[in-house]
VOGU-3710 file (C-alpha; in Angstrom, 3 decimals, decimal comma):
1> xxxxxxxxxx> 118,966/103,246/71,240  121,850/104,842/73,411  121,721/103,391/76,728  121,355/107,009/78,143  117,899/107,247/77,060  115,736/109,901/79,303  113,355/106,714/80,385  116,054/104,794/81,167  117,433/107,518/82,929  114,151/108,360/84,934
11> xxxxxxxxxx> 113,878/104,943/85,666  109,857/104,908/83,996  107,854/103,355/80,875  107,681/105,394/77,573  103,697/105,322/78,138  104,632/107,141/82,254  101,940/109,906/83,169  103,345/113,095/85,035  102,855/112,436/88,159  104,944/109,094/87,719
21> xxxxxxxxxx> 107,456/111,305/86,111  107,623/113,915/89,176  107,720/110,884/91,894  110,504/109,306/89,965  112,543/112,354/89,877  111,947/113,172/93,174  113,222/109,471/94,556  116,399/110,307/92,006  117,322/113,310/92,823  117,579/112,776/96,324
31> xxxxxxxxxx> 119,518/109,591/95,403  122,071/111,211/92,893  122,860/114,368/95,236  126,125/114,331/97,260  123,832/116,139/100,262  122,066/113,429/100,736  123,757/110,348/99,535  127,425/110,186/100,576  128,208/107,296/98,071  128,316/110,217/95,488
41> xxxxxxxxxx> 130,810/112,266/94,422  130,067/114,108/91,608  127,104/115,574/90,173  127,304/114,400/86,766  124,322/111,529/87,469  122,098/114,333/88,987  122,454/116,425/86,102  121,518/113,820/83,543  118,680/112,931/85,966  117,656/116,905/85,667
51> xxxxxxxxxx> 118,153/117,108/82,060  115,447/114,301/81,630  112,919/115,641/83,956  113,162/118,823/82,020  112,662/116,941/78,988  109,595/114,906/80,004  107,923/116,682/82,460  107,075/119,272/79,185  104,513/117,765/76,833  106,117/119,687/73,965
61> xxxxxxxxxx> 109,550/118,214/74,909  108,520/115,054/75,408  106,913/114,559/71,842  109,906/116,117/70,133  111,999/113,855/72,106  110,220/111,075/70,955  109,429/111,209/67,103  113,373/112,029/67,369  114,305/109,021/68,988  111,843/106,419/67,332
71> xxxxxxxxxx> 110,333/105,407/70,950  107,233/104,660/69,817  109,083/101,948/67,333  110,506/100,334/70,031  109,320/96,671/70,624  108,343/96,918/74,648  107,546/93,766/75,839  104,892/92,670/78,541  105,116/90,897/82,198  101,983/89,043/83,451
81> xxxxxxxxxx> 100,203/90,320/86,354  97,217/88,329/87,942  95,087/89,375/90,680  92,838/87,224/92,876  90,780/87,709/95,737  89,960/85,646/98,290  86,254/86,519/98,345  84,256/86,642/94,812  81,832/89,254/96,339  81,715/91,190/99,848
91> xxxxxxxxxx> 77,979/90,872/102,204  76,240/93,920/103,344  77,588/94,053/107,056  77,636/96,523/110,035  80,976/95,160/110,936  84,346/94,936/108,974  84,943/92,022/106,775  88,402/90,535/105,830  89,473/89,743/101,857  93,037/88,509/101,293
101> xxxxxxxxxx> 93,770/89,302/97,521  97,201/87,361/95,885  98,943/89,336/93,288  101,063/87,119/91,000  103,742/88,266/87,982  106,169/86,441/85,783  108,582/87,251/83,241  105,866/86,787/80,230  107,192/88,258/76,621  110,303/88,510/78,601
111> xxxxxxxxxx> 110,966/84,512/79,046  114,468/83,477/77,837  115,791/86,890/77,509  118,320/87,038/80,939  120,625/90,398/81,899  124,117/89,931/80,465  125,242/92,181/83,114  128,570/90,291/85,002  129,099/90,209/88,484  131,186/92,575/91,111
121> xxxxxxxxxx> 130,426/90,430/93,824  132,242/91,031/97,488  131,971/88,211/100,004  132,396/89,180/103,891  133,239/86,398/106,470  132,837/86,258/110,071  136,059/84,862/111,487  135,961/85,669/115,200  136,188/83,134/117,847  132,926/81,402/117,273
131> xxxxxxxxxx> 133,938/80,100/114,069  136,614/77,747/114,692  137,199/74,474/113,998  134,574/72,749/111,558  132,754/76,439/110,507  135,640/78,080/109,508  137,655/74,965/107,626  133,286/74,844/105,892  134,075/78,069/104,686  137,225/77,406/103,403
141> xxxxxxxxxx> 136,777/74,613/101,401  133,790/76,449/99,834  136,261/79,548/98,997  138,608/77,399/97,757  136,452/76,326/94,470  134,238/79,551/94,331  136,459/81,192/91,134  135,177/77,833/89,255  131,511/79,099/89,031  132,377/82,623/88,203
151> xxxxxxxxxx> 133,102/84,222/84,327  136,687/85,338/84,042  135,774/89,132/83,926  133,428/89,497/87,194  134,552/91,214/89,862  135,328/89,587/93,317  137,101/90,764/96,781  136,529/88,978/100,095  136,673/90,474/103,305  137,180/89,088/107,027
161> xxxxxxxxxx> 136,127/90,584/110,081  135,882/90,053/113,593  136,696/93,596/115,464  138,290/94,731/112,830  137,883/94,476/109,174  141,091/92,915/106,445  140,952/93,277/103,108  141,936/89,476/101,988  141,194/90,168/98,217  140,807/93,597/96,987
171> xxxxxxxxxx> 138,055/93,695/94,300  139,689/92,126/91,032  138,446/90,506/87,760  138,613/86,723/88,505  141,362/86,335/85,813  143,628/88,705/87,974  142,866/86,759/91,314  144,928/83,297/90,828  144,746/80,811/93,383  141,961/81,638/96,150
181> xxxxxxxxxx> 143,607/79,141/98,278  146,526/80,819/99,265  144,817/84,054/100,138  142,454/82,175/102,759  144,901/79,106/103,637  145,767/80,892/107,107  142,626/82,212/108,270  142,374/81,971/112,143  139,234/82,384/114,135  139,696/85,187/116,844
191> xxxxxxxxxx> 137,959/87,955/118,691  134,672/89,088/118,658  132,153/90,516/116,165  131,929/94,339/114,783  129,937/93,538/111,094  129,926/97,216/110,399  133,408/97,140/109,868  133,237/93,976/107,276  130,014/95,793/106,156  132,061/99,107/105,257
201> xxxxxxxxxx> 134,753/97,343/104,027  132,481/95,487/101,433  131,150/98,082/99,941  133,985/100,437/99,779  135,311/97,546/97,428  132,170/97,033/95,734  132,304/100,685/94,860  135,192/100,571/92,737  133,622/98,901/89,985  129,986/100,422/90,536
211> xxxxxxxxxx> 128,914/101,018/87,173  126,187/100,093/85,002  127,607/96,979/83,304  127,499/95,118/86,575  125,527/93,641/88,935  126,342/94,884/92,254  126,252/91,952/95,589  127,435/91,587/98,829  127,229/88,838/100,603  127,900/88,152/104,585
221> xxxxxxxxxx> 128,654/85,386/106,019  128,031/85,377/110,318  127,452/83,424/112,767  127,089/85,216/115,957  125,860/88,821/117,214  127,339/92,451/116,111  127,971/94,440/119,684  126,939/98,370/119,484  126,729/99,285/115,771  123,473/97,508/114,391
231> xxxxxxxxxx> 122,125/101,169/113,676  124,906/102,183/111,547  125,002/98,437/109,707  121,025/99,086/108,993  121,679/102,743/107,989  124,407/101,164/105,669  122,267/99,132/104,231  119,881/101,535/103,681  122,479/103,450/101,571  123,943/100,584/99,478
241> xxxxxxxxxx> 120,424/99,885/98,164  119,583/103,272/97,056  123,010/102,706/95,032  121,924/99,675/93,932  124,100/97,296/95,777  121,970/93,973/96,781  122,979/92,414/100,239  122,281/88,961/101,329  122,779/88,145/104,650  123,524/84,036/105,928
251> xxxxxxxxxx> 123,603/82,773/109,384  125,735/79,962/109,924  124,607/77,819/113,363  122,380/79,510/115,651  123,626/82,102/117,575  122,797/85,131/115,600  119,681/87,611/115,252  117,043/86,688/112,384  115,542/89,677/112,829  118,400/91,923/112,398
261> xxxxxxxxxx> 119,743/89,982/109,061  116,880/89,800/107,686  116,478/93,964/108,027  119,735/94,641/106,449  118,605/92,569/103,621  115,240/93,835/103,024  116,732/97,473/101,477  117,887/95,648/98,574  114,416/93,151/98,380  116,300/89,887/99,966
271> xxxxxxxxxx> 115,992/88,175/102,830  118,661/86,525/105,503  119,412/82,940/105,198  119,817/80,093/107,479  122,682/78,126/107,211  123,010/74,679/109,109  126,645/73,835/107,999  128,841/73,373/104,923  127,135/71,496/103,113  124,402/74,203/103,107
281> xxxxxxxxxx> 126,335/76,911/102,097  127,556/75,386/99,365  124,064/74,635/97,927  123,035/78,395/99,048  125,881/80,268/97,090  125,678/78,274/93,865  122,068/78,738/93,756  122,035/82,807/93,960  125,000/82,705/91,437  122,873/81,205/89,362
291> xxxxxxxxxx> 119,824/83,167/90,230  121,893/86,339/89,826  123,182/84,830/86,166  119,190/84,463/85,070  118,071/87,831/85,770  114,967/88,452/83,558  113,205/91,199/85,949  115,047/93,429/88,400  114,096/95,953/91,150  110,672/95,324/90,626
301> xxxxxxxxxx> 108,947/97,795/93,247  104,906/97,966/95,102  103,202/100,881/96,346  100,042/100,997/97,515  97,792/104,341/97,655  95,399/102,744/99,574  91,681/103,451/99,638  88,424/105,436/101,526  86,855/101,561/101,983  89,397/99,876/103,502
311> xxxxxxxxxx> 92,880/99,595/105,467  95,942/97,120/104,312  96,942/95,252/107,517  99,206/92,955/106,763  101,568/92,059/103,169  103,418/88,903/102,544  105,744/88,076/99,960  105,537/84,320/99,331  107,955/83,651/96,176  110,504/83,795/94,910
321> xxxxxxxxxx> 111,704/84,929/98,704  109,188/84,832/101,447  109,471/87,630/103,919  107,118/89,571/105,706  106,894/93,459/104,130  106,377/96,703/106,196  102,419/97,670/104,817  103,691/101,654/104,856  106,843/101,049/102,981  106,752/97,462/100,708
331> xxxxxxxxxx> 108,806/98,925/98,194  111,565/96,475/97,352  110,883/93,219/96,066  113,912/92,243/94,579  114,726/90,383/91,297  112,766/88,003/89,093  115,248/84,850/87,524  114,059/82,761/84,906  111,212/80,314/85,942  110,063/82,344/88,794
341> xxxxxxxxxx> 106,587/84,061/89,584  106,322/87,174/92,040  103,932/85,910/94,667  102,596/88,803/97,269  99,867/88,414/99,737  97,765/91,554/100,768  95,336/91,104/103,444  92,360/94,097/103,579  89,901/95,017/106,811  87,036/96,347/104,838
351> xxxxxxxxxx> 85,212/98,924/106,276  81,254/97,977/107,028  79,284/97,657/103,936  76,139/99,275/104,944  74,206/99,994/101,796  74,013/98,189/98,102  77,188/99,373/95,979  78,075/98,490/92,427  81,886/97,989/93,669  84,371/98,112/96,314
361> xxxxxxxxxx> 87,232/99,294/95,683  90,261/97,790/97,720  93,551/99,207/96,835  95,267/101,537/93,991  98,576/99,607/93,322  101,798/100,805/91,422  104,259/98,180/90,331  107,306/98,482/88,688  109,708/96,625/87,670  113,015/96,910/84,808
371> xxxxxxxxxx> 113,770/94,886/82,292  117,552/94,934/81,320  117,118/93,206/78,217  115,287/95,447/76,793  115,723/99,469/75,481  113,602/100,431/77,673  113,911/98,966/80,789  110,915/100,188/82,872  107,571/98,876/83,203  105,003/99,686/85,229
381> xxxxxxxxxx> 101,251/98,810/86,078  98,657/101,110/87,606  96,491/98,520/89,006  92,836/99,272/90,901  91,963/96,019/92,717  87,970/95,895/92,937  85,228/93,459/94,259  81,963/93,835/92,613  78,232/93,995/93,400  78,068/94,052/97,085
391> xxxxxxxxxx> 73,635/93,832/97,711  71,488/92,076/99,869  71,743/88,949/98,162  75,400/88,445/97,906  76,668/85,384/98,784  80,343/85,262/99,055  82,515/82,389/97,616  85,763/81,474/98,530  88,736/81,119/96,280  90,445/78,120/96,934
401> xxxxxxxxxx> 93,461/78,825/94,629  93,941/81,983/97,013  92,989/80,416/100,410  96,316/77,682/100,023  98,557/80,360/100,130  96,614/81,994/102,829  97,147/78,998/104,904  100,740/79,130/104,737  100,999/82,618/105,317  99,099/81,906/108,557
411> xxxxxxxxxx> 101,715/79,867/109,633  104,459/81,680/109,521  102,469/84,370/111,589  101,745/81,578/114,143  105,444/80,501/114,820  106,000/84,460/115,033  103,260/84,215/117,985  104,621/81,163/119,335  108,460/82,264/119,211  107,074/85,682/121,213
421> xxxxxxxxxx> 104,772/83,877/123,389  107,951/81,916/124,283  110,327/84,539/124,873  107,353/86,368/127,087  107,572/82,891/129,517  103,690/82,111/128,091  105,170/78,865/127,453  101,653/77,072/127,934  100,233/79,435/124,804  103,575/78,601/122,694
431> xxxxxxxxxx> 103,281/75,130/123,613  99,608/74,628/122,010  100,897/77,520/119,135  103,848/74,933/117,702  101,547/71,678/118,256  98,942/73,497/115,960  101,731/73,930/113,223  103,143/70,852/113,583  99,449/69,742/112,816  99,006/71,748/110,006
441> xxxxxxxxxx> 102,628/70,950/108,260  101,234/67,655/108,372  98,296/67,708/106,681  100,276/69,462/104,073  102,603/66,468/103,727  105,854/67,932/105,345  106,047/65,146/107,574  110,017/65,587/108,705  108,932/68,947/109,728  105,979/68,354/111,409
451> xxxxxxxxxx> 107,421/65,811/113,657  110,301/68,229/114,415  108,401/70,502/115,577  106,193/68,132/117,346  109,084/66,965/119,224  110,113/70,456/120,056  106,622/71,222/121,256  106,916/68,041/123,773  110,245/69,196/124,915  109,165/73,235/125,443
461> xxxxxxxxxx> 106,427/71,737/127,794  108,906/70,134/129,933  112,035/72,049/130,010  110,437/75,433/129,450  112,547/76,623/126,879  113,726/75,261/123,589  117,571/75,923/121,605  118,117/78,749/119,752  119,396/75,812/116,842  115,620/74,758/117,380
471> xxxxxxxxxx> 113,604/77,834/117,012  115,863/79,137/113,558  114,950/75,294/111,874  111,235/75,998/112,846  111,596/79,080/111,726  113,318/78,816/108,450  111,272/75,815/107,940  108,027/77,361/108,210  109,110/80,248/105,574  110,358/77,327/103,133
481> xxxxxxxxxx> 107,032/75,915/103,039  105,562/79,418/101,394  107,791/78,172/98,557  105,926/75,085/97,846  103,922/75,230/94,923  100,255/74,923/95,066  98,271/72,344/94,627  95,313/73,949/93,051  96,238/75,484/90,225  95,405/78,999/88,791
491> x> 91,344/79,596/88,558
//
C-alpha cells in the first residue's frame, strides 16, 4: 500500500471510531500549521492531513476509500496488553480506598519485525570549563570510535557548546564524514554553559534530513547548569517532539539539575541519564544505538478519561524507562525495542463505596502506539479498567504479582521525600527516610546499594548534608531498581 495511506496519515487504526478520527486531526493540524509550529514551512503536510480527515470523517468516503484500497485485506497485527489490579474486589466503605492497577504491553504478533528506518542522529557536547581534563579526553575517546557502530548512510553532526554554540560536524551520511578524530582532536574546555544554544544548533541540523525514512535523535551531553534560558530549552523541546525529534539528555558528574534533564526529555517519552564517567557513557550510547536499531513499537501514547468513582493520583512508568508521568498529561511513552514490555503504574483513590454495586469502574484508557513495520502503522486500545462485585461480603485479596512493583515504585517516591526533606534542613526526617530504603534495597538483594545508602544516611546525620555525587547515585539507583524484573511472575 502507498506509504501515504489516509491512516497512516491520521496517525489511527483502520477499525478508528470518529471521535478518534476528530482528536487525531485536531492534535495534527495544530502540529502541521506554520501558525503554530515554527518548524514548518510549507503547508503541503497540513493539506494531506485535511484531505484525510475529509475522507474519513464521512462514512460514505471512508467505505469507498476502503474497498478501493483493499484495507480490510491488510494483515494488522496485534500487541499484548494486560491489566492487573492490585485489589481482586473493593469493600463497602464510608471512606476512600486505594487500588494500584499495572498495565503491561509487548510487541506480540509484532516480535522480530524491527523499523528499518536509519538514523539522523546529532550529538551535542558540553565543553565549558567544567569539563576539562579526564571528562572531556572521556568524551573524546568515545567520539573517536562512534562512526564504527553506525550504518554508512545515517546521518550524524556533533555540536559543542559552552556560551556559544560550533557546528563541529554539519549533519552528513557517515560515509561523507571520514575521520571523527580530527574534527574533535582540539577540543578545549572553556567558558560557561548556555544549552539552548547547543540545543538550537542540534536541531537546526537534525532538520535537514527530517523526513520519514529516518529516525530523528538528539542527544546532549552536560555536565553542569544552563544560566537564564531553561524556559526556552523546555519550550524547545516541546517543539522538537511534536516534530518527532526524540531527545535524550546525560549528566556527566554531579553538578547538573535532574529535574530539568529529565523535563526536556519527557516531550519525546525519555528520560535523563546519569553518567558517572567514561566508562559509562560508553555503555549508555551503544545501548540506545542499539535500542534505536530494534524498534518494534514507536510513540506509543496513554490517555486517561478518567471516571465519576474515582481520581488518578499518581502514574509511574516502570520499564523500559522509569520516570514519573504528569497524571493530566501522560501522553508520551516513548518506543518499544525488541524484548521489552511497557510497564505503567496507575494508582486510584476510590471514592466511598456506600451501597452494593455490580462494578466499579476505575478508568477509560486510550493507548496507542505505531508499528513501522507494518502498512498500517497505528494501533490503538480503548480499554475500561473495572473491579467487580463490590457487597457486604467482599473480601479483598491482594495481588502479589502487582504489589512487587508497587514496592519499588514506593521507593523512588521515598528518596523524592527524603532528597526534599533534605534540601528543607528536616535532616532528622531524611535521615530515617534513606535508612528505610537502604532497608528495603536490602531485602530485595541490592546489597551494594543498600549499604551505600546506608553509609550516606550515617554521614547526613553527622555532617548535615550529603554531595550532590551522593544524592544523583541514590537517585539513579533507586530508579534502576524499577528495572529489575519480578520475581513473581504473571498471575
Amino acid at each position: 500500500m502507498n506509504e501515504k495511506n489516509h491512516y497512516n496519515v491520521m496517525n489511527i487504526p483502520r477499525d478508528a471510531n470518529q471521535d478518534m478520527i476528530k482528536r487525531s486531526y485536531q492534535r495534527l493540524a495544530k502540529k502541521y500549521h506554520p501558525d503554530s509550529n515554527p518548524f514548518i514551512k510549507t503547508l503541503d503536510q497540513f493539506f494531506i492531513v485535511q484531505e484525510a480527515y475529509r475522507v474519513l470523517s464521512d462514512s460514505n468516503e471512508r467505505n469507498m476509500y476502503d474497498v478501493s484500497s483493499n484495507v480490510n485485506a491488510i494483515e494488522y497485527p496485534q500487541l499484548k496488553l494486560n491489566k492487573h489490579t492490585s485489589w481482586n474486589v473493593l469493600k463497602m466503605s464510608n471512606d476512600p480506598q486505594i487500588i494500584d492497577v499495572l498495565l503491561e504491553m509487548d510487541p506480540g504478533e509484532v516480535s522480530g519485525k524491527v523499523s528499518t528506518k536509519r538514523f539522523n542522529l546529532a550529538l551535542l557536547v558540553d565543553t565549558s570549563t567544567s569539563m576539562a581534563g579526564s571528562r572531556l579526553d572521556a568524551v573524546k575517546r568515545i567520539l573517536g570510535g562512534l562512526l564504527e557502530s553506525l550504518d554508512k548512510n545515517d546521518v550524524i553532526s556533533l555540536v559543542v557548546f559552552n556560551d556559544r554554540a560550533r557546528i563541529l560536524i554539519p549533519a552528513k551520511r557517515v560515509y561523507e564524514v571520514g575521520d571523527i578524530s580530527t574534527a574533535i582532536s582540539g577540543l578545549e574546555a572553556g567558558g560557561g554553559t548556555e544549552m539552548f544554544a547547543g540545543l538550537s544548533a542540534g536541531i537546526d541540523e537534525i532538520l535537514k534530513n527530517k523526513v520519514d525514512e529516518y529516525l530523528h535523535q538528539v542527544i546532549l551531553l552536560t555536565d553542569g547548569h544552563t544560566y537564564g534560558d531553561e524556559e526556552k530549552c523546555i519550550e524547545l523541546a516541546y517543539l522538537a517532539a511534536n516534530n518527532d525529534i526524540g531527545i535524550t539528555t546525560l549528566g556527566m558528574g554531579s553538578e547538573w539539575d535532574e529535574h530539568f534533564l529529565d523535563k526536556i526529555a519527557s516531550y519525546s517519552g525519555d528520560t535523563s541519564q546519569y553518567i558517572s564517567d567514561g566508562e559509562a557513557l560508553h555503555t549508555f550510547i551503544e545501548s540506545k544505538l542499539k535500542r534505536m536499531s530494534n524498534h518494534e513499537v514507536e510513540n506509543v501514547t496513554l490517555e486517561n478519561l478518567g471516571s465519576k468513582a474515582t481520581n488518578l493520583i499518581f502514574a509511574m512508568q516502570l520499564s523500559p524507562l522509569v520516570k514519573m508521568l504528569d497524571i493530566k498529561n501522560m501522553d508520551n511513552l516513548g518506543h518499544l525495542s525488541s524484548g521489552d514490555t511497557l510497564r505503567v503504574l496507575l494508582e486510584y483513590e476510590v471514592h466511598p463505596i456506600k451501597k452494593p454495586v455490580d462494578s466499579v469502574l476505575l478508568d477509560t484508557l486510550i493507548l496507542n502506539a505505531e508499528i513501522p513495520s507494518c502498512d498500517i502503522r497505528a494501533r490503538s486500545f480503548v480499554e475500561e479498567i473495572q473491579v467487580p462485585n463490590v457487597d457486604e461480603k467482599s473480601m479483598p485479596t491482594l495481588n502479589r504479582y502487582v504489589y512487587q512493583y508497587v514496592e519499588k515504585a514506593v521507593l523512588f517516591r521515598m528518596e523524592e521525600r527524603a532528597n526534599l526533606d533534605i534540601k528543607k534542613g528536616n535532616i532528622a526526617n531524611g535521615t530515617k527516610t534513606l535508612q528505610n530504603i537502604a532497608k528495603k534495597i536490602g531485602e530485595m538483594g541490592v546489597s551494594q546499594l543498600s549499604e551505600f545508602i546506608q553509609s550516606e544516611a550515617l554521614q547526613l546525620g553527622v555532617k548535615g548534608k550529603y554531595t550532590e555525587e551522593a544524592e544523583k547515585k541514590i537517585r539513579y539507583g533507586t530508579r534502576e531498581l524499577c528495572l529489575l524484573p519480578g520475581k513473581l511472575e504473571t498471575p
